[in-house]
Every structure is written in C-alpha cells, then in structure tokens.
C-alpha positions as CSV (number, residue, x, y, z in Angstrom):
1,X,-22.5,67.1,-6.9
2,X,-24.4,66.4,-9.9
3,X,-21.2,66.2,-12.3
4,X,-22.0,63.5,-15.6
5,X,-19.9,60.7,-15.3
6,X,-17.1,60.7,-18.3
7,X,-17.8,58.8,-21.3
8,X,-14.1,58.5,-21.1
9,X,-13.9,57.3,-17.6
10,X,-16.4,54.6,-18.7
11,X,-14.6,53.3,-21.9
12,X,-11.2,52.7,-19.3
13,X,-13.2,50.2,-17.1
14,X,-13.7,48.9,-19.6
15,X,-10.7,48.8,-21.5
16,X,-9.3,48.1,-17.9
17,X,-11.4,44.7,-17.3
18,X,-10.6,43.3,-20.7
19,X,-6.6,43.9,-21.0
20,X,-5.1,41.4,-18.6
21,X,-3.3,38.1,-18.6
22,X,-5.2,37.6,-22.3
23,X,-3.2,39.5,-24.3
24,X,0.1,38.1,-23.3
25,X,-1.5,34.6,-23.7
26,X,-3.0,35.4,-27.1
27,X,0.2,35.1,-29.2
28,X,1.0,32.0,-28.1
29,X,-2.4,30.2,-28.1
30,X,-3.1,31.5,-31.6
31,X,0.5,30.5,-33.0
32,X,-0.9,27.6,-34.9
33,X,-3.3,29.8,-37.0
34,X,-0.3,32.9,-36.8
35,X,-0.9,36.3,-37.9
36,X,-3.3,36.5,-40.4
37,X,-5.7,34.2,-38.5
38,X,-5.2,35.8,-35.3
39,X,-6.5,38.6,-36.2
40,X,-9.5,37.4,-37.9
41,X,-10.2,35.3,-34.9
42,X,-9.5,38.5,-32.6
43,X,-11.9,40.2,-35.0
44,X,-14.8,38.1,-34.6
45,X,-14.5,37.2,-30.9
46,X,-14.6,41.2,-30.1
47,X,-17.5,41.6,-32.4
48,X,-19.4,38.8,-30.9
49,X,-18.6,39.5,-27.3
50,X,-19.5,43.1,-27.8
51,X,-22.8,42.5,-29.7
52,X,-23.7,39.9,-26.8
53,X,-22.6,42.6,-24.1
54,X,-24.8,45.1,-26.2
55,X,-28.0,42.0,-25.1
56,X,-27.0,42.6,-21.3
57,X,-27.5,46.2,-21.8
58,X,-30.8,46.7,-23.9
59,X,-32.6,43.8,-21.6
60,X,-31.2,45.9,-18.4
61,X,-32.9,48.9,-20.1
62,X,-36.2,47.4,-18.6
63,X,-35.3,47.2,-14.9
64,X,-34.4,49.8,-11.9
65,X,-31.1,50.8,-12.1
66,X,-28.2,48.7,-10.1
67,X,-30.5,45.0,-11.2
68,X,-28.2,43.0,-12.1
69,X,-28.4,39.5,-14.1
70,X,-30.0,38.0,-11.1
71,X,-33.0,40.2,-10.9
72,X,-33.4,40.0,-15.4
73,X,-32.1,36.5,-15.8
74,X,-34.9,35.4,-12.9
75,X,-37.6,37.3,-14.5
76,X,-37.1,36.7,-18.0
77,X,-35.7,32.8,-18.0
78,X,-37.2,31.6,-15.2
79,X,-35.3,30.3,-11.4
80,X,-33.4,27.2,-12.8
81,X,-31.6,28.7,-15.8
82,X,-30.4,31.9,-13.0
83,X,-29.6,29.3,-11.0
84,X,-27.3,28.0,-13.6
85,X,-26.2,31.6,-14.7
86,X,-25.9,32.6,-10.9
87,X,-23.3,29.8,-10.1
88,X,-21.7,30.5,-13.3
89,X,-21.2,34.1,-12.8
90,X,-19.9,33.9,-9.3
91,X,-17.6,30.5,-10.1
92,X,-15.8,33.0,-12.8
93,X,-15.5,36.7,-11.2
94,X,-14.6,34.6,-8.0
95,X,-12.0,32.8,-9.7
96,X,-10.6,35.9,-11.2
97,X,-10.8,37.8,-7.9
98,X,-8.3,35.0,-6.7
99,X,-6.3,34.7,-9.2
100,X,-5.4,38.9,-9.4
101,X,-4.9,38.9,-5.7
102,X,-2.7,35.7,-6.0
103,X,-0.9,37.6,-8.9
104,X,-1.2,41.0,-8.0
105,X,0.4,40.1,-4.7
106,X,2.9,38.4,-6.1
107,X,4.5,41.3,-8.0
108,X,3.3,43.6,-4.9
109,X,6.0,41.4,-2.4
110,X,8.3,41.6,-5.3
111,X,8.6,45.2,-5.3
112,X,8.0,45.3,-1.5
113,X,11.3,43.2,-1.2
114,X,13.7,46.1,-2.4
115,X,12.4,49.0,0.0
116,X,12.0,46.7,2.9
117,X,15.8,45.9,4.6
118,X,14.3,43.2,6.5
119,X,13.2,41.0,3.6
120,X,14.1,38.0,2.2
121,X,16.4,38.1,-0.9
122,X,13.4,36.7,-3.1
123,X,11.2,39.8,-1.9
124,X,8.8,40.4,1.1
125,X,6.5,37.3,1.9
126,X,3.8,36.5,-0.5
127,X,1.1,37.4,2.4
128,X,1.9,40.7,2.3
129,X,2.0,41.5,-1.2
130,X,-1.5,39.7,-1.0
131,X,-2.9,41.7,1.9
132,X,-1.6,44.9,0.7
133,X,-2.7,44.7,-3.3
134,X,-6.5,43.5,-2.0
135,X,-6.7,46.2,0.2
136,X,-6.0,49.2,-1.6
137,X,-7.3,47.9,-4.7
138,X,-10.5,46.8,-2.7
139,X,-10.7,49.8,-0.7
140,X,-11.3,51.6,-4.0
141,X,-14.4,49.2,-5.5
142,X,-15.8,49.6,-1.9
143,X,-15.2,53.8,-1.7
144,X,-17.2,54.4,-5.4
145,X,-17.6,53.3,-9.0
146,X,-16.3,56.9,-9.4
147,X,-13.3,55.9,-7.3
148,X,-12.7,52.9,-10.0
149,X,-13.1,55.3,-12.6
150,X,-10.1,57.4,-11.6
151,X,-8.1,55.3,-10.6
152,X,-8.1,52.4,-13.7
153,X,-7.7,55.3,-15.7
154,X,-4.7,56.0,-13.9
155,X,-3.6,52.5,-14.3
156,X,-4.6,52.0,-18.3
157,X,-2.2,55.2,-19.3
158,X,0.8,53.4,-17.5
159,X,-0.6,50.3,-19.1
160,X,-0.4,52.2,-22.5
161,X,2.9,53.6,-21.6
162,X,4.8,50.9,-21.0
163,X,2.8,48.9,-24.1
164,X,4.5,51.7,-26.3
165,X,7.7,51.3,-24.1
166,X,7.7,47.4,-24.7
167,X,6.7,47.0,-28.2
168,X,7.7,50.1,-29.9
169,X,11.1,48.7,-30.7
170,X,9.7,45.3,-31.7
171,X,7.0,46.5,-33.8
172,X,10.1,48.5,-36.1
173,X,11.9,45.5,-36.3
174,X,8.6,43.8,-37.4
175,X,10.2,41.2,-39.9
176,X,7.6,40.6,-43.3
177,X,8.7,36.7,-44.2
178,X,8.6,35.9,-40.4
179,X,5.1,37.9,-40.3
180,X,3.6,35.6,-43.3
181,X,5.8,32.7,-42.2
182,X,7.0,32.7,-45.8
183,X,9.2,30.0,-44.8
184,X,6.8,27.3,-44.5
185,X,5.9,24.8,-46.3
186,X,3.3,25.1,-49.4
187,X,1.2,22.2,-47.8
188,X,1.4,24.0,-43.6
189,X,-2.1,23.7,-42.3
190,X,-3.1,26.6,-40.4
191,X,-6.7,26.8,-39.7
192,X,-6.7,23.2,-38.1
193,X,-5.3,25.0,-35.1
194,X,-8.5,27.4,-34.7
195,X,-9.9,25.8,-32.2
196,X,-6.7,26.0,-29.7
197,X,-7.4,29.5,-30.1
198,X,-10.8,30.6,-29.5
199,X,-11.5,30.2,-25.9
200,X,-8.3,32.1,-25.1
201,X,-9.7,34.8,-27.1
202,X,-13.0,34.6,-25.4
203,X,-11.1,34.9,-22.5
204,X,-9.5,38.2,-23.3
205,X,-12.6,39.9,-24.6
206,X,-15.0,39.3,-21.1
207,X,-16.6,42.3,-19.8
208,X,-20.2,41.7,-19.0
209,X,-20.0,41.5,-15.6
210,X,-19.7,45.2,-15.7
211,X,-22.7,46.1,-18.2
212,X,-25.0,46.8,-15.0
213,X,-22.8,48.6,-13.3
214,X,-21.7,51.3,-16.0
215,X,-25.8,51.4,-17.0
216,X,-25.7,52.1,-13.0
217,X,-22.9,54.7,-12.9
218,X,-23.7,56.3,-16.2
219,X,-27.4,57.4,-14.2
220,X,-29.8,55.2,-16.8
221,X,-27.7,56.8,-20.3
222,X,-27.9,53.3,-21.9
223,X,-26.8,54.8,-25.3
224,X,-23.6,56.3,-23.4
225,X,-22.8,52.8,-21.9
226,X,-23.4,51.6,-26.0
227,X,-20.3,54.2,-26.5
228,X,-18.5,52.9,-23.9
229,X,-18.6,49.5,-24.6
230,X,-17.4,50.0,-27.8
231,X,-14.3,52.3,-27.0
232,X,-13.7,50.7,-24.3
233,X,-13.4,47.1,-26.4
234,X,-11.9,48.7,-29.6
235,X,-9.2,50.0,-27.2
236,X,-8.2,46.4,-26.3
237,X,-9.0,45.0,-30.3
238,X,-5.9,47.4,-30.9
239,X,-3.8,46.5,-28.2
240,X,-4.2,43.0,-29.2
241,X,-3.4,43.0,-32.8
242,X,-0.6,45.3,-32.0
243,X,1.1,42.7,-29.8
244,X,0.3,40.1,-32.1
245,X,2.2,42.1,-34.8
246,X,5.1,43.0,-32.3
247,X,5.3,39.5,-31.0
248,X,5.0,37.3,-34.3
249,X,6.6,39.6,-36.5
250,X,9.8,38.9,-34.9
251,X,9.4,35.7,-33.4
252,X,9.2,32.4,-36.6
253,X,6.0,30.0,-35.6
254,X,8.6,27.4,-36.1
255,X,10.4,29.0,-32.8
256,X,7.4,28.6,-30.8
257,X,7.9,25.7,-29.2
258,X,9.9,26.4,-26.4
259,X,7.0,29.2,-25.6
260,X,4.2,26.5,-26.2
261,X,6.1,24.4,-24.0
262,X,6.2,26.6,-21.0
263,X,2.9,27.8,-21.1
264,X,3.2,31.3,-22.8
265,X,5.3,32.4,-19.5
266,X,6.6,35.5,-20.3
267,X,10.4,35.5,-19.4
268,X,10.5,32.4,-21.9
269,X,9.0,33.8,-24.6
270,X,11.3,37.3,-23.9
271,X,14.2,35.1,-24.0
272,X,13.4,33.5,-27.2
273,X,12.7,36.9,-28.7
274,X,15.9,37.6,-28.0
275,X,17.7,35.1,-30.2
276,X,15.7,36.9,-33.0
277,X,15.9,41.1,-32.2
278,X,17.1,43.0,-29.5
279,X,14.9,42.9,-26.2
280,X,16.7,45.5,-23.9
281,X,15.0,46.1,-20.7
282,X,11.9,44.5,-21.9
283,X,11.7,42.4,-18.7
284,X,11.1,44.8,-16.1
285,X,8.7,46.9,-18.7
286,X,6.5,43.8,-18.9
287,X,6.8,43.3,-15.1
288,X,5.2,47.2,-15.0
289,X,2.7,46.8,-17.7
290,X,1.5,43.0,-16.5
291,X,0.6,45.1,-13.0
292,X,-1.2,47.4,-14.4
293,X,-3.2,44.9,-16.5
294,X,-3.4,43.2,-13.4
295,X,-4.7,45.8,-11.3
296,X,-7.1,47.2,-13.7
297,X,-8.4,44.2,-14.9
298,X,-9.2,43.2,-10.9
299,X,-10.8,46.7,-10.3
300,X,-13.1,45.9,-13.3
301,X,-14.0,42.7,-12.5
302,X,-14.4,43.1,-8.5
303,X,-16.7,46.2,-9.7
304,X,-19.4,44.1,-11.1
305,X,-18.8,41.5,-8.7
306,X,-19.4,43.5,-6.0
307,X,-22.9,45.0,-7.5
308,X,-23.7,41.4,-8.4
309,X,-23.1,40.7,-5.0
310,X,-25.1,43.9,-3.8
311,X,-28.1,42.9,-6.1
312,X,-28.2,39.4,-5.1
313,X,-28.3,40.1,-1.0
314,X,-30.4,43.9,-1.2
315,X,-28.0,45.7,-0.7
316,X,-28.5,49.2,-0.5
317,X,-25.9,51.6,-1.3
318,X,-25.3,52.7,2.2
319,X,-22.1,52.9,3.6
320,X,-23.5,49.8,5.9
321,X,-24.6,48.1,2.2
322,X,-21.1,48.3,0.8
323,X,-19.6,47.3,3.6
324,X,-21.4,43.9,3.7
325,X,-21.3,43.5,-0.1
326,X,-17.3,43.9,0.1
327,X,-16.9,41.3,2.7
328,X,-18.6,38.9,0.5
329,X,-17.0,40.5,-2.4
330,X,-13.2,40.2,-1.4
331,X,-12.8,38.3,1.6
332,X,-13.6,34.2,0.1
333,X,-11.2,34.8,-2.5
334,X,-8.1,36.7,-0.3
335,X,-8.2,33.4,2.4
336,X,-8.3,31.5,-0.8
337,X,-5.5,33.2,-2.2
338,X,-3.5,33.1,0.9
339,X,-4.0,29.6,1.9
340,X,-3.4,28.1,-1.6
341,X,-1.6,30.8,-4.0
342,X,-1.1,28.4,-6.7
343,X,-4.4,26.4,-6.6
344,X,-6.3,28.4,-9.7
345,X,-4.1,26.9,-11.8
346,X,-5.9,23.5,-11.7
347,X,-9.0,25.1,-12.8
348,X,-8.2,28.3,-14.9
349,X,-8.9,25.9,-17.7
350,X,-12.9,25.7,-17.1
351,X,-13.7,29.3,-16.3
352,X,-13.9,29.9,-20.5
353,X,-16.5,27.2,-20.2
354,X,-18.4,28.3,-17.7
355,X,-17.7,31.9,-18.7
356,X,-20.0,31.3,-21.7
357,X,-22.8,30.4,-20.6
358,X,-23.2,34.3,-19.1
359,X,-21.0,36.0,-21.8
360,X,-22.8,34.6,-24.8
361,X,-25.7,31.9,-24.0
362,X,-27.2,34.2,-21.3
363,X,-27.3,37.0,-23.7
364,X,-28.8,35.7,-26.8
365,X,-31.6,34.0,-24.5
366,X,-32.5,37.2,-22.1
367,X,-32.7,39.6,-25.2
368,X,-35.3,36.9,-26.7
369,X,-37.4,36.4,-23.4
370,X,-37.0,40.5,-23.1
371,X,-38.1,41.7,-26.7
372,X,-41.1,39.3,-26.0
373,X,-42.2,40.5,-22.8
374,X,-41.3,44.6,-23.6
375,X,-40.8,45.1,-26.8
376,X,-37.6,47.5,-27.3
377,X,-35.2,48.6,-25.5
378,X,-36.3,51.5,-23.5
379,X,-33.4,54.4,-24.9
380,X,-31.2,51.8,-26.6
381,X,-31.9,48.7,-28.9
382,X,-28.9,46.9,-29.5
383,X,-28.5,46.2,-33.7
384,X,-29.1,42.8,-36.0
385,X,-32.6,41.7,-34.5
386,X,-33.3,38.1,-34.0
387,X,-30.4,36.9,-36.2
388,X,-27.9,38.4,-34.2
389,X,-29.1,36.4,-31.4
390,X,-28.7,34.1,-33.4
391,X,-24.6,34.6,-34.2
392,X,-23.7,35.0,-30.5
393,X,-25.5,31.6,-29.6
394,X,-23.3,29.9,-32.6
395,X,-20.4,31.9,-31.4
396,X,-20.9,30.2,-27.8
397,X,-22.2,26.5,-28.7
398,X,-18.3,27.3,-31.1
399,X,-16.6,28.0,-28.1
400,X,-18.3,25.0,-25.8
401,X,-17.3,22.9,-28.2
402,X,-13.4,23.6,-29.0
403,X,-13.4,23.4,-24.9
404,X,-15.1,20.4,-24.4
405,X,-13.3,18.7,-27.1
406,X,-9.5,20.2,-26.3
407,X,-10.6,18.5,-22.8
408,X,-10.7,15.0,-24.2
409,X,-7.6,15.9,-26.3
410,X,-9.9,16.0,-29.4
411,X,-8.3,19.4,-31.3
412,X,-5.2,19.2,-32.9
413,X,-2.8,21.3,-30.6
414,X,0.4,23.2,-32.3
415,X,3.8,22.0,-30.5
416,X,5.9,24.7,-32.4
C-alpha cells in the first residue's frame, strides 16, 4: 500500500505529454533554418521550457500538496493576473483535450472499421471512434495518477518501438550533402526563417500543466519530480533530433515545398520521401506510432487538467471528487469534438500564444513573487537565481513576438 511511485513511471508522463503531433510538425516548420539550426533551436526551447517548469515546481514546494497554479498564482500574483493565467490554462489543455479526442478517435473508427462487418468502407463512424478513445483513455485519468502511470508507459515503449521501426531505415540512409544542404547556394539565408520555427517548438516541449500533479503523485519528493522532469524531457530532446536527422537527412530543403504546402501532413511528406529513399511500410508504422503519441500525450495533459480542475472547484480526492472533476474534465471537449470534429483547426494557431503566458511568463513571475515571500524552495531550488528568470521571460516575450508578427504576415515564411 505504501509502494514509492517510480522515478521511471514519472519521467514517461512526462515524456508521454511532450511527444505528440510536435514532433512530426517540427521538421517541416524548422525547414527554413534545416538541420543545424533545428537543433540549436530544439536545444534552447527544451532548456528554457524545462528551467521554467523547474519555477512551477520550487514555488509549488511552498503549498499543500495537489495546489495547483490557481491556488500559487492567486497568492503570489494577485486575482487579475490568475485570472489571466486561469483562462489561459484552461483555453489550452481544453483545446488539446479536443483536439486528441477529435484525433484519437479518428484513428480509433479507422481501426474499428476492419473488425466491425457492418461498417462503412471508410471505417466505423467518427462518433464511435470518439466515444470509445475518451472513455477508456478517460476512465484511466479518472481511476488514478498511478493508473496513468502504467498505462503511458505502456504506450511510450510502443511509441519507441515503432520510432525505431519508422526511422531506423531512414536514419542509415541519412544522406551528408542533403544533411548540410551542400547544394545551396553560398549566399542561402537560413536564420531569417527562425522565427517560423520557434513557437512550433514551444509547442512540442509543453508539460507544465503536469508539474503539480507529479509533486502530488511523487508524495512531496520535489527533487524526484526535478529527475523526472529532466528524463522525462531529455527523452523527447532525443526523439526530436533523431527525426530531424531521419527526416532531413534524406529529404533536400529544396523538396520541401510540396510538404510546406500541405501543412506537414504526413502521408505527403512520406510520399515525397519516397522519391528520395525507400519508405516501405512506413505508412501504417506512423499510423501506430502517431496513436500512441496521441494517446499518451492526451493522458498527460487530461492529468493535469483534471487536478487543475480538482483544485480550482475543492475537490477532494474522493471517488465522489473525481467523479465531478472528470465531468468537467472530459465532457465540454467530447460534445465539442463530436459536434464539430474539424473546428480546432481554426484556432490551433493561438494556443502557442496563449500557451506562454503559463509555460514561461507565469513561471518567471511566480518564482520572483515566491522567493520574496519564502525564501527557498522548501527541498528543491531550481538553478540560475534571478537571471534565469530572467532567460525564460526573454524566451517568452521571443516567442509572443514571432506569433504576433507571423499573424500579421510579418516573418519571412520558407515556401520550399
């Protein structure tokens, strides 16, 4: 009964939230700045995200716990500024909730479609998919963080599997002029394109809606939630760069276009692939691994959702208390996502925006308002002192501003 959570069990959810529909997006939003630059911008977007999840977790040293950022952000910044964090937290996890269900069940009905003889020749209905991949994925946030912990663990080795599966062959044909784009021009500017690129890597790195949770689950051991983090998010830094490597060491940045042009879709950017190296059954291993990134990245996300969620209403941790905190979890975005199954789209664009203000504004300003009101962390004190609050604050005005100005078509944008 009184069994230690695994500090490997931790790093998963982790390494579960973060891998997702980032990492297939990431080659083709940071084909402007290509290899080299990728992974130099992959480099400081995990360090900065980390270090600013670090802030979450040394100012939730100070409170009971299961407080989440509404209980520290309203005592340390005041009722208007977790006002602003509040909406921006749940606009986000919401919007991800919906858009994994919408997903999720889309691949669900897919695979429904061959075992059920009644279905349509495109699959079972899209309902279906939807109802079935919230419920069981759901059922699991609701039953226990332990639950979560099993289970994305589960899901990250088939995610690691079928990574190895996908990109062994391509990272062997891994082509060195096409991996330095040697045949470029002298004068080819690549760094112009920097801004295309950082708020989908933002995007891939986000986390911190989970920091509570594991300090939570891990009983108070905020030095083995430290650990965590960092395995968990070193995990997905390798991932990355490995995909990067198999992906534009085989594809030329001057064949990108077509990619570009379809919105880093993955059947397009297989079948370009293919005019370069040999793909084989690529397709269908991308259909497994993008479920498993799906479905782990949606049990790590609903996870601190749900104890936001719990937090926010009192909650107590009674089967009652779940209960109501998975109704108000799950059920907005499921009638969402079956009454409009394409509508994120629209918006997907704003939730690195908002994101920001809780991934790396929120941070910087609650490990400030904490250090003055308590002093250090009590059992953990994240690194660089008041410069470090510093870097993540640049590293989010950064990001706010290669949004806001790609939104009034302001950046240059790479066409391939």
């Amino acid at each position: 009964m009184n069994k230690q959570p695994s500090l490997f069990g931790g790093a998963m959810i982790i390494a579960g939230t973060v891998i997702g529909a980032g990492m297939l997006a990431n080659p083709t939003a940071t084909s402007g700045i290509w290899f080299a630059g990728s992974l130099l911008v992959l480099l400081y977007t995990w360090f900065s995200m980390l270090t600013s999840g670090l802030m979450i977790l040394e100012a939730n040293t100070h409170y009971p716990h299961g407080a989440n950022f509404d209980t520290m952000v309203k005592d340390l910044l005041g009722v208007p500024w977790n006002i602003i964090n509040g909406l921006s937290v749940a606009f986000v996890l919401y919007l991800l909730t919906y858009a994994y269900i919408t997903a999720g069940g889309g691949l669900t009905a897919g695979a429904l479609g061959g075992l059920l003889p009644a279905s349509s020749p495109d699959g079972a209905p899209l309902w279906m998919g939807q109802l079935l991949f919230a419920l069981v994925f759901a059922g699991c946030v609701w039953w226990s963080a332990r639950l979560v912990d099993r289970f994305t663990s589960i899901l990250i080795g088939g995610l690691v599997l079928s990574f190895v599966w996908a990109t062994g062959g391509l990272i062997g044909s891994v082509k060195l002029p096409v991996l330095l784009d040697s045949a470029a021009p002298a004068d080819t500017s690549y760094w112009i394109f920097v801004g295309a690129a950082l708020p989908v890597c933002l995007a891939s790195f986000g986390f911190h809606g989970n920091v509570s949770s594991l300090l939570k689950y891990f009983r108070g051991d905020a030095r083995k939630v430290s650990r965590a983090l960092w395995g968990g998010t070193l995990i997905a830094l390798v991932v990355y760069a490995l995909w990067q490597l198999a992906v534009q060491g085989n594809l030329p940045r001057s064949a990108f276009g077509p990619v570009i042009a379809a919105e880093g879709k993955v059947g397009v950017l297989i079948a370009e692939l293919s005019k370069f190296t040999a793909t084989g059954s690529m397709a269908q291993i991308l259909a497994f691994f993008s479920y498993t990134a799906i479905a782990s990245s949606f049990l790590g996300v609903t996870l601190g959702l749900f104890d936001y969620i719990a937090d926010l209403f009192g909650f107590d941790d009674s089967r009652a208390g779940r209960s109501k905190a998975a109704l108000i979890t799950f059920l907005p975005p499921l009638l969402f996502s079956l009454r409009w199954p394409g509508g994120f789209v629209t918006v997907i664009a704003y939730v690195g925006l908002v994101a920001t203000v809780w991934t790396a504004l929120t941070p910087a300003a609650l490990l400030y308002a904490a250090r003055k009101k308590f002093g250090a962390g009590r059992g953990y004190s994240v690194y660089g002192g008041y410069g470090m609050m510093l870097w993540v604050l640049l590293f989010g005005l950064a990001n706010i501003a290669a949004m806001v100005l790609g939104m009034m078509g302001k950046l240059p944008v790479f066409a391939g």
